[in-house]
C-alpha positions as CSV (number, residue, x, y, z in Angstrom):
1,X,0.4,-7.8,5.0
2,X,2.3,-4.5,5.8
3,X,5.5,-5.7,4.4
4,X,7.0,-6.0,8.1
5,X,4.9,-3.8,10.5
6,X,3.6,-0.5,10.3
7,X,6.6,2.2,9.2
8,X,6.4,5.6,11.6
9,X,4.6,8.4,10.4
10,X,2.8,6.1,7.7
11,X,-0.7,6.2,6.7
12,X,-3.0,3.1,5.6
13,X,-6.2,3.1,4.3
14,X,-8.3,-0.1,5.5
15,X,-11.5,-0.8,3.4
16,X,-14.5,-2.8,3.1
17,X,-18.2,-3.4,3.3
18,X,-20.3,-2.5,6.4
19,X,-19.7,-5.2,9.0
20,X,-17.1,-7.1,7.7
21,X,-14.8,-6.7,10.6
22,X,-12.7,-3.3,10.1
23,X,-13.0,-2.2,13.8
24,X,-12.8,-5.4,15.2
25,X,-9.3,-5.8,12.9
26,X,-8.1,-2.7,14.4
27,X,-9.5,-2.8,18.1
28,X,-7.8,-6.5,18.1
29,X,-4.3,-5.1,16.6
30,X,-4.2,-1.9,19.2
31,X,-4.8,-3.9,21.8
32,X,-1.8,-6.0,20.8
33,X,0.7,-3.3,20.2
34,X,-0.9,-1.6,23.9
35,X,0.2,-4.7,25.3
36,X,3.6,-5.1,23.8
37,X,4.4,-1.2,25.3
38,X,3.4,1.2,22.4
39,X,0.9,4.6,22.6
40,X,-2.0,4.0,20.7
41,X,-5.0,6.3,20.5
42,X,-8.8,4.4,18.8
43,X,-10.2,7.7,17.5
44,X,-13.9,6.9,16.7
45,X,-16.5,9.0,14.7
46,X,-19.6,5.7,14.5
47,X,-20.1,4.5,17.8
48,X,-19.5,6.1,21.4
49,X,-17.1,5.6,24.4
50,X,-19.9,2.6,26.1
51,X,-20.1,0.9,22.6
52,X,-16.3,0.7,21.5
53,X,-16.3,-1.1,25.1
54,X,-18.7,-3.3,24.8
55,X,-16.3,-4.5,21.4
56,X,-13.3,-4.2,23.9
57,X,-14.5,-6.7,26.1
58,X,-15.8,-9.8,23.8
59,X,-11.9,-9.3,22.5
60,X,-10.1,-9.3,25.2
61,X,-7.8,-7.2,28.5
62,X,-5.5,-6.0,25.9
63,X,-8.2,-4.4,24.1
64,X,-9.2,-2.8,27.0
65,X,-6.1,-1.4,27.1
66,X,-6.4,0.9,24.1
67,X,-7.7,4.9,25.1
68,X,-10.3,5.8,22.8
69,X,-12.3,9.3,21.9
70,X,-15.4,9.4,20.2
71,X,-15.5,12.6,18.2
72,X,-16.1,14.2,14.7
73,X,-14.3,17.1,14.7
74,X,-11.1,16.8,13.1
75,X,-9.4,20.0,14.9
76,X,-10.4,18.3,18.2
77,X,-8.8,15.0,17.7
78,X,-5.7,16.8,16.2
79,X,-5.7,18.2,19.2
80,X,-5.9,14.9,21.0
81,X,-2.9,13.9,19.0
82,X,-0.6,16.8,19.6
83,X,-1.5,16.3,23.6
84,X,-1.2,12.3,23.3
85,X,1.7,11.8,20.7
86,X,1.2,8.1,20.3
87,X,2.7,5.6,18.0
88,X,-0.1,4.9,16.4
89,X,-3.8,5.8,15.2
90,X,-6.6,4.4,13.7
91,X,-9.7,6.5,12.3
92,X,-12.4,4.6,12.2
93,X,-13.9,5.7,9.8
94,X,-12.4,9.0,7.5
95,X,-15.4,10.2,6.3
96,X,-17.4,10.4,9.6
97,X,-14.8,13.3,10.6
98,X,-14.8,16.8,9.3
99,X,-13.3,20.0,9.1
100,X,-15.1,23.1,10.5
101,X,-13.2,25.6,8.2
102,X,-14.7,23.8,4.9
103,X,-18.2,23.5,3.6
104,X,-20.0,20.4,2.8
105,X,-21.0,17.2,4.4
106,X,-18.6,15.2,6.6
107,X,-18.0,12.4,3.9
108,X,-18.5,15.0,0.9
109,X,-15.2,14.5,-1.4
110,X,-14.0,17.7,-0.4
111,X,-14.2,16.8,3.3
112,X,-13.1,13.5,2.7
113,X,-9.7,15.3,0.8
114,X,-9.2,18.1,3.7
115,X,-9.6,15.7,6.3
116,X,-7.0,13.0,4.9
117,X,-4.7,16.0,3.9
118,X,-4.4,17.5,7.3
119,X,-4.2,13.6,9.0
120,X,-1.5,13.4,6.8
121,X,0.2,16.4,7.6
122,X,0.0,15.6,11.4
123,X,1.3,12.0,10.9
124,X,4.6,12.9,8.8
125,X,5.1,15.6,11.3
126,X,4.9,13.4,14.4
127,X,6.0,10.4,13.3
128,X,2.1,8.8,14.0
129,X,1.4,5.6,12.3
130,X,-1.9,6.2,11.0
131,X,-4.8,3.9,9.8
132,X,-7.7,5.7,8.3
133,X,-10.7,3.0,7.8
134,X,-12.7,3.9,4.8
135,X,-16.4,2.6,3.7
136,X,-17.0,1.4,0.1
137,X,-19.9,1.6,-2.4
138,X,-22.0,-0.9,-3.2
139,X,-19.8,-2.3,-5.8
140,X,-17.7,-2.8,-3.7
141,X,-14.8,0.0,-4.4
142,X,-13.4,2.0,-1.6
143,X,-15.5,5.4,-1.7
144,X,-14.6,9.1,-0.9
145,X,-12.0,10.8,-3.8
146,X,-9.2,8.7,-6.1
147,X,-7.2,11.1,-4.3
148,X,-7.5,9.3,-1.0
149,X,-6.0,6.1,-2.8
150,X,-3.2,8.2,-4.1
151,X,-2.3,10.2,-1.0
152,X,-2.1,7.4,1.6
153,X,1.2,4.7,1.4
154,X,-0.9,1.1,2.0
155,X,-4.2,0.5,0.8
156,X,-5.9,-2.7,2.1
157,X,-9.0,-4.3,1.1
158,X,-10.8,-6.6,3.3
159,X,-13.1,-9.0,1.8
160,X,-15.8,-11.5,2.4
161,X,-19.4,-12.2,3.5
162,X,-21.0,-10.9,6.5
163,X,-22.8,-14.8,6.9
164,X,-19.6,-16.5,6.1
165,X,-17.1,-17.0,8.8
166,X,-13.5,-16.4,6.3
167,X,-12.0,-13.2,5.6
168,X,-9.8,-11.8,3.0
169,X,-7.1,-9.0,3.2
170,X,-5.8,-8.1,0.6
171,X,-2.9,-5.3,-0.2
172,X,-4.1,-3.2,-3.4
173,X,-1.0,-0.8,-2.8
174,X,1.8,-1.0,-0.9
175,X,4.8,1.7,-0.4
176,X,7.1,-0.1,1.8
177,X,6.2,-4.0,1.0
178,X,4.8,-6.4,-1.5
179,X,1.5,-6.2,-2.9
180,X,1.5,-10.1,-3.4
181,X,0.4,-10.8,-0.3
182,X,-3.3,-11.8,1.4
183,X,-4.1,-12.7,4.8
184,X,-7.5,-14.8,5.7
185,X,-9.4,-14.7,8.8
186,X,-12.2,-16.3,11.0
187,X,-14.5,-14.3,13.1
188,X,-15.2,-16.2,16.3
189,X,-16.7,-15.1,19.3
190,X,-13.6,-13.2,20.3
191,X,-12.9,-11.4,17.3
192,X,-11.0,-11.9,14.2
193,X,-8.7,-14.8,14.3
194,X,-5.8,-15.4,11.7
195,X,-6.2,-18.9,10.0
196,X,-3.0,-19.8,9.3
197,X,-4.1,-23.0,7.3
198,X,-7.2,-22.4,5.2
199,X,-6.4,-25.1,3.1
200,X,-6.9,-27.8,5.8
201,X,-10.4,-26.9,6.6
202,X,-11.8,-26.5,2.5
203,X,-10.1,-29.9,1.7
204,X,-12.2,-31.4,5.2
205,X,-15.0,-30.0,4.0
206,X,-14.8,-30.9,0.4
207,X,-17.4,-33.4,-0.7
208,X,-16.8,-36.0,-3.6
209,X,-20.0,-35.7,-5.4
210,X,-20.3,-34.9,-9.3
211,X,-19.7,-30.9,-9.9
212,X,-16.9,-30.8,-7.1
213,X,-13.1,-30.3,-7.7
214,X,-11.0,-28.5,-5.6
215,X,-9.3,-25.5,-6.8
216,X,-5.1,-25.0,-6.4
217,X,-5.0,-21.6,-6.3
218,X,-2.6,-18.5,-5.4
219,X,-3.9,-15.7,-2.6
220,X,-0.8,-13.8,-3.3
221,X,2.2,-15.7,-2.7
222,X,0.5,-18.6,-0.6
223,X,-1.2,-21.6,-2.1
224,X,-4.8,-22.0,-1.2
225,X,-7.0,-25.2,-1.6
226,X,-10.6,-24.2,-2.0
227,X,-13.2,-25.9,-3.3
228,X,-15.2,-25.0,-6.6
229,X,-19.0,-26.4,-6.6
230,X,-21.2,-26.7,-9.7
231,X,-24.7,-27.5,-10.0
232,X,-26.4,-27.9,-13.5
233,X,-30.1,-28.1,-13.9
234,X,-32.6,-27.8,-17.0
235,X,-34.8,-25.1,-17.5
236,X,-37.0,-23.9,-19.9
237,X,-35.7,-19.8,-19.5
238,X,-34.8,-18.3,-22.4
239,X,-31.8,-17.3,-21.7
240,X,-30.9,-19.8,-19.0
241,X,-29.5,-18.4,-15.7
242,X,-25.5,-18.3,-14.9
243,X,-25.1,-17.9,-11.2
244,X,-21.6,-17.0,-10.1
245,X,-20.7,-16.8,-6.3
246,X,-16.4,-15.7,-5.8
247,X,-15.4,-15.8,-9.5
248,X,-16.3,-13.4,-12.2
249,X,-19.5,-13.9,-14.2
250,X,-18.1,-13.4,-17.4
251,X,-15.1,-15.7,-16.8
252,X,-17.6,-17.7,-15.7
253,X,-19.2,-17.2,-19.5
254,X,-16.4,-17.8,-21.3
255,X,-15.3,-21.1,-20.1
256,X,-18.6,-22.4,-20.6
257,X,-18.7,-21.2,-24.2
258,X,-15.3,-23.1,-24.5
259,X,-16.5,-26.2,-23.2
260,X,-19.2,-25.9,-25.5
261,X,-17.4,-25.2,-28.7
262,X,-14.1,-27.6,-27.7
263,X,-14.8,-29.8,-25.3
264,X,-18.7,-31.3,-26.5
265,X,-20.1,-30.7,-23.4
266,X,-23.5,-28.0,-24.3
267,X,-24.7,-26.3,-21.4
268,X,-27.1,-23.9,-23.4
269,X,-30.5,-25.3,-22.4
270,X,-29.4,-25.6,-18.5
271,X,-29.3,-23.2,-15.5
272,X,-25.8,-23.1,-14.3
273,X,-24.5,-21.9,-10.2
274,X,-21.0,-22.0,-9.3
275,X,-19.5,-21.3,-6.2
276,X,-16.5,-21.2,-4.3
277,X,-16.8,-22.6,-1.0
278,X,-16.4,-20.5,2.1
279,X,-17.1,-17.1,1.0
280,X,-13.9,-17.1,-0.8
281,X,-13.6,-15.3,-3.6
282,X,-10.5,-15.7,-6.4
283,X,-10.0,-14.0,-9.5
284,X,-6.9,-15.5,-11.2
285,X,-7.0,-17.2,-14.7
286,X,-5.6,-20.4,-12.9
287,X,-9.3,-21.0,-12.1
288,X,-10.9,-22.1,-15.4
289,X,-10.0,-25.0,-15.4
290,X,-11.2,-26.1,-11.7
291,X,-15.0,-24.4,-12.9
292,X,-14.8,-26.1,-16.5
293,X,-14.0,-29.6,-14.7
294,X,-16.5,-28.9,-12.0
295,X,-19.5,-27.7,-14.5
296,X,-18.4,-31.0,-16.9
297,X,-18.9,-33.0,-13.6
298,X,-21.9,-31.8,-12.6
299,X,-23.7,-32.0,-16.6
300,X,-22.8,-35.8,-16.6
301,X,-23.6,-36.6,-12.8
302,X,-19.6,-38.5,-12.7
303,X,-18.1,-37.8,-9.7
304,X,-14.5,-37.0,-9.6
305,X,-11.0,-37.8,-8.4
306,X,-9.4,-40.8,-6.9
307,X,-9.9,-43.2,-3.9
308,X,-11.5,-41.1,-1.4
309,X,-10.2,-37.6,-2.1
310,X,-11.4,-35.4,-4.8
311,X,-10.0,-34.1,-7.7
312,X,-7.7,-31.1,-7.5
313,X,-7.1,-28.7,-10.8
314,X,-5.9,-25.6,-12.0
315,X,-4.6,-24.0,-15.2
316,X,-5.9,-21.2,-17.6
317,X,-8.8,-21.7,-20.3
318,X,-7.7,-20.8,-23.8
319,X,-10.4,-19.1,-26.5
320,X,-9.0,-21.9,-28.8
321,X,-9.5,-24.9,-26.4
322,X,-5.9,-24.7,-25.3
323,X,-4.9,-24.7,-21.5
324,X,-2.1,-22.4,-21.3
325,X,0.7,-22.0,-17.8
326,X,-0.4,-20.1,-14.5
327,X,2.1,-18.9,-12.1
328,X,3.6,-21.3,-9.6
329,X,2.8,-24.4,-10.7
330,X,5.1,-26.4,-8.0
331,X,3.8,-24.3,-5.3
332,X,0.1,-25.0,-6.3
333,X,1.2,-29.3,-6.3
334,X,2.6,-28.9,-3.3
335,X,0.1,-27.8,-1.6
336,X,-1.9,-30.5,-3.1
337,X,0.6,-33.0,-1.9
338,X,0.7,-31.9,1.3
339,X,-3.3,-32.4,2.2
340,X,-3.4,-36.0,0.3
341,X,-4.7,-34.7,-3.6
342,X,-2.4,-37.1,-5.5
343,X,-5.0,-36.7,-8.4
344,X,-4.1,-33.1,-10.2
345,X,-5.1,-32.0,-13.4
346,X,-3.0,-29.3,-14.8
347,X,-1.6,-27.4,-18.2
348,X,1.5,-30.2,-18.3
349,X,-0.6,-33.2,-18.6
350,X,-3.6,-32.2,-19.9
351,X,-2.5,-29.8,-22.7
352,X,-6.2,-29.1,-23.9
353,X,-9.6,-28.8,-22.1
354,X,-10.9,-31.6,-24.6
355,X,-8.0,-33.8,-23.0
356,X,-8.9,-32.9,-19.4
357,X,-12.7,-33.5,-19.1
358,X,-11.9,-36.9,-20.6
359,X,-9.2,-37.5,-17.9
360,X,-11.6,-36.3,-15.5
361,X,-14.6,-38.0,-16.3
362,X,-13.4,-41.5,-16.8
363,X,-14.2,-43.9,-14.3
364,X,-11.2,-45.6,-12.2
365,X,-12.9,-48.8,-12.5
366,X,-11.6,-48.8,-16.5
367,X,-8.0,-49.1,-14.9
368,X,-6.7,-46.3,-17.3
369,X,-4.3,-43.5,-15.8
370,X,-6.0,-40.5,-15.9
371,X,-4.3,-37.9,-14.5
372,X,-1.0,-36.6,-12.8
373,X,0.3,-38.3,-9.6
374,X,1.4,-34.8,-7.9
């Protein structure tokens, strides 16, 4: 995610909603880089010394490992840092810390500012890896000053549901690596836990029955297999409800206004829910196509795909009916490939949405090819 490890005297900013896993990401990685020999320092301005522990032991010896002080008061854990000189720091959180010599709130933007500026300071100085954890708002934005975005040299965003078990991480800015990159996690009983094969666990869990398709899509630069659920029902609202769970709502609009207008298939009169299994949540274009498939699945009551896997998809939505290239289409059939999905519908074989539902929708009993053999 960092591009190859954290750089010396570097600042990162670690973001996300309450309870989402930040400290438990951070306790997990200090105790890591205590065991392999480096200083680290868990400076924490939430919870105290007997509550950090309590986190220390469900992860672990190495987390145990990690010296930790609970205080608010930035001059008193610069102090700590002068005395201590380790390798690397996390803040947990930024705007719980504050600076005596300036007015306002801790967590007021000025605060927020003066406290980042001096970390800063101390961290190019003494060559102190830093990781500032942040909150967000309710929309889900990192909070505190734009300045805090522009002033650190990573910013990370960790995503996800609190009642769902995956993670996201993704890289919104990086100095010294690619932004292209995402990392997904579990939360167990032990803590967070890389999961270095989503794919295999939405595709196991992926059900055959009308207004499912599974979803090639990009998390970065890894192909992830996740799948897209649709549920249509009539209803005498005026308007009718459009639920969307992972995707955006007005992409969610658009392709059904598409599908209305090119492909024949109304949806007007009906309550429509999407969702992306898993707590996953994916904004690329490349996923119109999956939810268009899925919502003219789920209107008809067909059930799609071939022999006892389901149908995989992916491609953009045009305005005009047209489905137009996404980025990395081998890597996307690939994947596909590799988990059994030998029934793809995509840009090159289905060059408009019309052309796709029907390749979806008919019924292998008719013995007509209806769609790619990745």
């Amino acid at each position: 995610m960092l591009g190859g490890g954290l750089v010396p005297g570097s600042l990162v900013l670690l973001g996300g909603a309450p309870g989402i896993g930040k400290s438990t990401l951070t306790a997990a990685a200090l105790g890591k880089l205590a065991a392999a020999g480096h200083g680290v320092l868990y400076v924490s301005g939430e919870e105290s010394a007997a509550q950090v522990k309590l986190r220390a032991e469900r992860l672990g010896p190495d987390a145990l490992r990690v010296p930790m002080v609970a205080e608010t008061d930035l001059d008193a854990v610069i102090a700590v840092l002068d005395a201590e000189r380790p390798d690397v720091c996390v803040i947990d959180s930024v705007q719980t810390l504050y600076s005596p010599d300036l007015g306002g709130a801790p967590g007021s933007v000025g605060q927020v500012r003066e406290v980042a500026g001096r970390l800063m300071r101390i961290a190019k100085e003494r060559d102190i890896a830093t990781v500032l954890v942040g909150h967000v708002t309710k929309e889900g934005s990192l909070a505190g000053p734009r300045v805090l975005e522009h002033l650190v040299d990573c910013v990370l965003q960790f995503e996800g549901e609190r009642e769902r078990t995956y993670r996201t991480l993704r890289a919104l800015k990086n100095r010294f690596g690619s932004t292209n990159e995402a990392g997904v996690f579990e939360m167990r009983d032990s803590g967070l836990e890389e999961v270095e094969d989503a794919s295999a666990r939405f595709v196991a869990e992926a059900t055959r029955a009308p207004g499912s398709v599974v979803l090639c899509a990009m998390e970065g630069t890894r192909p992830l297999l996740v799948e897209v659920q649709a549920l249509v029902a009539p209803t005498d609202l005026v308007p009718a409800r459009r639920v969307a769970n992972g995707i955006d709502r007005n992409r969610l609009a658009l392709v059904i206004a598409v599908l209305a207008r090119h492909a024949g298939i109304s949806l007007g009169s009906s309550d429509v829910f999407v969702s992306l299994a898993g707590g996953v949540r994916c904004d690329e274009p490349g996923a119109d196509l999956a939810i268009a498939l899925a919502l003219a699945s789920a209107q008809k009551g067909v059930e799609v795909g071939g022999g006892d896997k389901p149908l995989a998809a992916f491609g953009e939505v045009g305005l005009t009916g047209e489905l137009r290239y996404v980025g990395h289409p081998e890597r996307r059939l690939a994947e596909a490939r590799k988990f059994g999905l030998r029934s793809v519908v995509e840009p090159d074989v289905a060059p408009t949405l019309r052309d796709a539902v029907r390749r979806a929708l008919i019924s292998p009993a008719s013995g007509e090819k209806t769609e790619r053999v990745a």
